[in-house]
N, C-alpha and C positions, 0 to 999 in steps of 0.2 A: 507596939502591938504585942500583945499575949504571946508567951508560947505556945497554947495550946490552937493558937487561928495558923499560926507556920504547920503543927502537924494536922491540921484539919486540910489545909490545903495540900501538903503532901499526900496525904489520903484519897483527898478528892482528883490530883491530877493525877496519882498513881489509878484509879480508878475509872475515871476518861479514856488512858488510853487504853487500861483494858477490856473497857467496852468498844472500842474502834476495833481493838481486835479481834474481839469474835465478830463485830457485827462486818469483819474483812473476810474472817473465814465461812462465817454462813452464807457470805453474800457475793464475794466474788470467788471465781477458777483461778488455781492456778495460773502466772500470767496472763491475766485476763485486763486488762485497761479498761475504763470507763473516763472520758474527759469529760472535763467539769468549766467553767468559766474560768479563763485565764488559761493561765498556763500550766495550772496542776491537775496530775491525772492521779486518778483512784486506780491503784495494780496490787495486788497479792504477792506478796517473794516470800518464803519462807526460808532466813539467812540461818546459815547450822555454825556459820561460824562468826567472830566478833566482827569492827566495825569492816566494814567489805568484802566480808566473807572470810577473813582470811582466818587459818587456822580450823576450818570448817571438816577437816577429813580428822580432829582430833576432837569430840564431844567435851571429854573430861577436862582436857585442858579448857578447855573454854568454859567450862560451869565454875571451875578454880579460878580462874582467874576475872571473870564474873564476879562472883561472889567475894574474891578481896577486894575489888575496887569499888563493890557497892557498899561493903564494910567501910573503907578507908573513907568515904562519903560520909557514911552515916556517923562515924567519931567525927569529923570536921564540924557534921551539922550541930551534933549533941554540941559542942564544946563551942559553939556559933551562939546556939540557943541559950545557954545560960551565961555570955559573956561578950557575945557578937553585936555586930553593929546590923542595921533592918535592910541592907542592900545585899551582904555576906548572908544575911538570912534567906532572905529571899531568894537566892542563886542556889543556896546550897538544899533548900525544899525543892525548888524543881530540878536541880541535880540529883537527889536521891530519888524523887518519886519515878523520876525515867531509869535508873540504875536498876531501882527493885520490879519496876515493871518489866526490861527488859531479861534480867537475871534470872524472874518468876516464869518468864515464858521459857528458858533454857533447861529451867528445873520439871516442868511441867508437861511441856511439848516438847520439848527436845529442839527446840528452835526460837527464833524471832521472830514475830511477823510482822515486815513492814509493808506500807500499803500508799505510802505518797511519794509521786513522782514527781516532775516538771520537765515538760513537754520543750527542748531548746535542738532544735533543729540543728542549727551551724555545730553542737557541742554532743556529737553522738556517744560520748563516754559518759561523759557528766548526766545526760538524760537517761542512761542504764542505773543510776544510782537508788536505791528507794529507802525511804523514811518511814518511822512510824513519830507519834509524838516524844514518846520518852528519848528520842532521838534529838529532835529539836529541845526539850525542855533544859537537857544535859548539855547541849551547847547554850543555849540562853544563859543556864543556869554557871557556867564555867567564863561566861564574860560577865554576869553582874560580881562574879567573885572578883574578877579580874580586874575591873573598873574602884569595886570596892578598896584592893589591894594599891591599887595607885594611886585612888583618893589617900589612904593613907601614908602612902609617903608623900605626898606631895603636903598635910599637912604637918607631919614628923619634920621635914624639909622645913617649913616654912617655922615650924616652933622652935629647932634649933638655930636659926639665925635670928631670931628676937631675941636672944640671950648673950 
């Protein structure tokens, strides 16, 4: 595939979630719930600090460090794109597009906004947690690298004993 369909989908899924975003602030309160089929619920949390809040009473540090690890993304992906294989591609597009969506809300809003939950009764901590996409995409995107990176030893492994 082209590089230029990897940055059009980064674009485009950096772009999705940030229309989930406003259409979460225009539309729901403050934790506010709506359930939906299944077991995922629609909620507003606006997180000031990284993944669980944590670091949330320090803004700056959180936009710094934001903003290297969306950096350190985006060298991976450049250097994916012109010499990567289409799995490592693929991981590292929706790795970035959630990194700069998320980074772009830090810089903008001064926060995050996620807005998906799941409703798990018996696990009252784990059902306090909330998502937005760029959350999910960034983990997605961190196990196709990962699979990518095993595939490749496994067949590095298997080329050095043919010889």
């Amino acid at each position: 595939m082209k590089r230029r369909w990897y940055l059009i989908g980064t674009a485009g899924l950096f772009g999705a979630d940030q229309i989930l975003k406003a259409w979460t602030e225009q539309k729901l309160d403050k934790e506010e719930e709506r359930r939906t089929a299944g077991p995922v619920v629609l909620r507003r949390v606006n997180n000031k600090g990284i993944c669980l809040g944590l670091l949330s009473g320090q803004p700056e540090a959180v936009r710094i460090l934001s903003l290297a690890a969306s950096g350190a993304v985006s060298l991976s992906y450049a250097a994916a794109l012109i010499s990567g294989r289409r799995i490592r591609k693929a991981g590292l597009c929706m790795a970035a597009a959630g990194a700069w969506s998320n980074t772009a809300d830090r810089f903008v809003r001064g926060y995050v906004v996620d807005y998906v939950g799941f409703d798990m009764k018996n696990h009252p901590k784990l059902a306090a947690l909330t998502y937005n996409l760029g959350d999910f995409l960034i983990a997605a995107g961190g196990v196709l690298v990962s699979l990518d990176q095993v595939r490749s030893q496994f067949a590095l492994h298997r080329y050095s004993r043919q010889k």
